[in-house]
C-alpha positions in Angstrom: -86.6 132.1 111.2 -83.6 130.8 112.6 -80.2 132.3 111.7 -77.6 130.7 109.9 -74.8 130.6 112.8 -77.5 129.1 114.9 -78.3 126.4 112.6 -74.9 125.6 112.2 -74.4 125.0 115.6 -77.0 122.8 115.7 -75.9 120.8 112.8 -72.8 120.8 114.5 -73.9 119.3 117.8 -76.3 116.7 116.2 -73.7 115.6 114.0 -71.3 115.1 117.2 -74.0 113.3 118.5 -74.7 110.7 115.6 -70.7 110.2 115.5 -70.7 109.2 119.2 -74.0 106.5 118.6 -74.5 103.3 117.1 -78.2 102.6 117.7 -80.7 105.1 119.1 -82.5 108.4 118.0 -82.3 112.0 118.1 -85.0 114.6 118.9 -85.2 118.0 117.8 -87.6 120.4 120.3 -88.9 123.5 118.3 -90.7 126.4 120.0 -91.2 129.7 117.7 -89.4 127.9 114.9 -86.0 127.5 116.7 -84.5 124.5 118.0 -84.5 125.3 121.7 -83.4 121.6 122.8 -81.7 118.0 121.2 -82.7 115.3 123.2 -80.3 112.1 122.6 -81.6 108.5 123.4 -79.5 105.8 123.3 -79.7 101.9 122.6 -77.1 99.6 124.4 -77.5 95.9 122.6 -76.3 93.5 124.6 -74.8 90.2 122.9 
């Protein structure tokens, strides 16, 4: 199980994330149940 400073660094870093993007999605990677990698794809609509 992950440890609390680690999750909190990870909240921290996706929340940066989802202030910085209008439309897209964010991924979470897991491997032994940590969060090893966020993966950030974006959506640029034009008008």
């Amino acid at each position: 199980m992950a440890q609390n400073s680690d999750l909190n660094s990870v909240f921290a870093s996706v929340e940066k994330m989802l202030s910085d993007m209008k439309f897209g999605s964010i991924t979470l990677v897991v491997q032994d149940g940590k969060v090893v990698q966020l993966e950030k794809n974006e959506k640029v609509r034009i008008k």
